[in-house]
Backbone bond lengths (Angstrom), bond angles and torsions (degrees), N, CA, C in turn:
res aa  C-N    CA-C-N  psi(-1)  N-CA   C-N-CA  omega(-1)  CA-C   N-CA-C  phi
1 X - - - 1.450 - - 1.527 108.80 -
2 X 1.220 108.43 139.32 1.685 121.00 -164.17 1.886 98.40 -96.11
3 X 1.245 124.80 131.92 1.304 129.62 172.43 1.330 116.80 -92.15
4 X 1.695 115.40 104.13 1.565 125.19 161.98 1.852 109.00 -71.56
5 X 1.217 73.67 148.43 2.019 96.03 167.95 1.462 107.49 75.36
6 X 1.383 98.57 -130.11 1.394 109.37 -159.82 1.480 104.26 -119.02
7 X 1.892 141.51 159.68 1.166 118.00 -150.94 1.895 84.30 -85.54
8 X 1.248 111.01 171.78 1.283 138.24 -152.32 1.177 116.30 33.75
9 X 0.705 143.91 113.35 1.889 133.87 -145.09 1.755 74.03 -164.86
10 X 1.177 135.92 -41.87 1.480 122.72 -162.52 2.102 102.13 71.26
11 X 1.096 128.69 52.37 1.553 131.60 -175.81 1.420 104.11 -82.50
12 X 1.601 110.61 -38.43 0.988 133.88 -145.90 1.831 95.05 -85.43
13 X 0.485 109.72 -23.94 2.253 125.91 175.93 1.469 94.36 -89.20
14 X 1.326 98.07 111.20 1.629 127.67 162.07 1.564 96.61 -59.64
15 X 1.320 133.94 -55.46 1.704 121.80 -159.50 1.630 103.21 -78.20
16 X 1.373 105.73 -9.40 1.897 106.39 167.75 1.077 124.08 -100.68
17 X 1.279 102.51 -25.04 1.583 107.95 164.13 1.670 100.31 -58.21
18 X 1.145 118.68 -62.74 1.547 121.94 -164.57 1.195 128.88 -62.05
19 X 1.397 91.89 -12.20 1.774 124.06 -167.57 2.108 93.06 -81.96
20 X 1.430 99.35 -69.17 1.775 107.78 -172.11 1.903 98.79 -51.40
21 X 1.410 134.51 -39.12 1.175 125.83 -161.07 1.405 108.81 -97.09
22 X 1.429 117.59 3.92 1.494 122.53 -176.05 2.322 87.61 -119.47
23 X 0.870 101.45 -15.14 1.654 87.91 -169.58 1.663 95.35 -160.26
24 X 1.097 90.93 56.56 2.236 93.29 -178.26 1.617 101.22 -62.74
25 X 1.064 119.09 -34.97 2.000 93.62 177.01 1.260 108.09 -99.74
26 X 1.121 123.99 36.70 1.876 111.56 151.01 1.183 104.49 -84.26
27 X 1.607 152.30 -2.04 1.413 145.82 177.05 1.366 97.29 -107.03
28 X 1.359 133.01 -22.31 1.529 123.21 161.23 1.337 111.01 -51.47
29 X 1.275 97.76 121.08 2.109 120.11 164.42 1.437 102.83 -49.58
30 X 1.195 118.72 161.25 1.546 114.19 165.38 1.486 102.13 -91.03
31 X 1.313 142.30 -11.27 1.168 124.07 165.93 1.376 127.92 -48.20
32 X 1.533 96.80 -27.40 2.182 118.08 -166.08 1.340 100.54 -102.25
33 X 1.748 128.31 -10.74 1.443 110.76 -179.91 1.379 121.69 -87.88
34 X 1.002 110.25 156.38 1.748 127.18 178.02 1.423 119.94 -53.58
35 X 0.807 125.88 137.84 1.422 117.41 -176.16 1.619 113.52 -130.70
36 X 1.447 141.35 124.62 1.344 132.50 -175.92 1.301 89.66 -107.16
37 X 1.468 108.03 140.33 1.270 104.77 178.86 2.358 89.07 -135.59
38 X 1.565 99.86 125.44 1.446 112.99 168.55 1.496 129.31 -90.47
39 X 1.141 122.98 95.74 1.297 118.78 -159.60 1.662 118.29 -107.34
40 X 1.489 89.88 152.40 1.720 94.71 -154.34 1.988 115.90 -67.03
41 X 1.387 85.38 0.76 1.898 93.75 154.37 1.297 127.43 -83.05
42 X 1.449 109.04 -13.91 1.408 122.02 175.77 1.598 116.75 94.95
43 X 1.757 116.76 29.52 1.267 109.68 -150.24 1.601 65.09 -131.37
44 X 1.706 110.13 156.51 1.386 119.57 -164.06 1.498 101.79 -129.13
45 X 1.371 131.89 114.09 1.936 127.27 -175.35 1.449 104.05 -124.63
46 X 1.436 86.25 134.91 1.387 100.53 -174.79 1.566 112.65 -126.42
47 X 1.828 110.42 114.17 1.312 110.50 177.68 1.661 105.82 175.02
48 X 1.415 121.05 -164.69 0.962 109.99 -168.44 1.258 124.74 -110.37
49 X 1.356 127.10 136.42 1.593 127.73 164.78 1.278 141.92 -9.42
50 X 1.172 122.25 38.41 1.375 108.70 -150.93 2.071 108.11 -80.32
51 X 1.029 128.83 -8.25 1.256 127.92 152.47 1.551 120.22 -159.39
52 X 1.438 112.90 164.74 1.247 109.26 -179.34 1.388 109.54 -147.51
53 X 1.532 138.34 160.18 1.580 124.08 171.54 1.763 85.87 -163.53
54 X 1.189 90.08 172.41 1.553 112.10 169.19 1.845 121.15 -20.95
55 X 1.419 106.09 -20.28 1.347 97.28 -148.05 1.608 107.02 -146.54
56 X 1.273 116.41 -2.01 1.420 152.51 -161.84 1.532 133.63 -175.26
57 X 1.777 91.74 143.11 2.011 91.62 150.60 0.956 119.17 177.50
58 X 1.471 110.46 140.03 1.281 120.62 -153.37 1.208 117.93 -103.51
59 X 0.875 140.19 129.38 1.661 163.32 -172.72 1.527 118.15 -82.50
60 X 1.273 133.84 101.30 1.744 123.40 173.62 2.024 97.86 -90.64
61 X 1.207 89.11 105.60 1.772 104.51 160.43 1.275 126.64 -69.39
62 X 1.208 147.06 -164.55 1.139 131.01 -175.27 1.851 96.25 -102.05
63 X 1.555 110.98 -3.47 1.753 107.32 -176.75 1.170 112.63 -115.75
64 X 1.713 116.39 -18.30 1.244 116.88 -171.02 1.596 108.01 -170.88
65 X 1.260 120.44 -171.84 1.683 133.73 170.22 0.949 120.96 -112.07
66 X 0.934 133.34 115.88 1.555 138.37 -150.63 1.960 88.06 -121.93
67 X 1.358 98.94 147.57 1.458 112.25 172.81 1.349 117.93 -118.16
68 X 1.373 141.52 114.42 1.527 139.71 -169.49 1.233 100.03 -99.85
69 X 1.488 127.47 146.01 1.329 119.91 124.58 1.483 135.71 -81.71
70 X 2.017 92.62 140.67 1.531 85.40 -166.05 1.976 112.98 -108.24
């Protein structure tokens, strides 16, 4: 038997295998997920979280970092 991915990856389990190709971002971190964010200017950004606090958060797009207030 040939080893995909990375070592413990679990490849080798048919119900995980079936699991990632029926629901592939339930093992995505929320650090790595996408985020759409709709904003009340009417302008729509799409990317990921990279921080947030009380008072802000900033967004990495695929061109730049954008800073919101929240």
């Amino acid at each position: 038997m040939h080893t995909i991915g990375p070592a413990g990856s679990q490849r080798s389990n048919l119900d995980d295998l079936l699991g990632h190709v029926v629901d592939p971002s339930a093992v995505v971190g929320n650090d790595s997920r996408l985020s759409i964010l709709a904003l009340a200017d009417g302008r729509v950004l799409t990317g990921l979280v990279v921080s947030r606090d009380e008072h802000s958060l900033v967004l990495k797009t695929a061109t730049e970092r954008v800073t919101l207030p929240v």
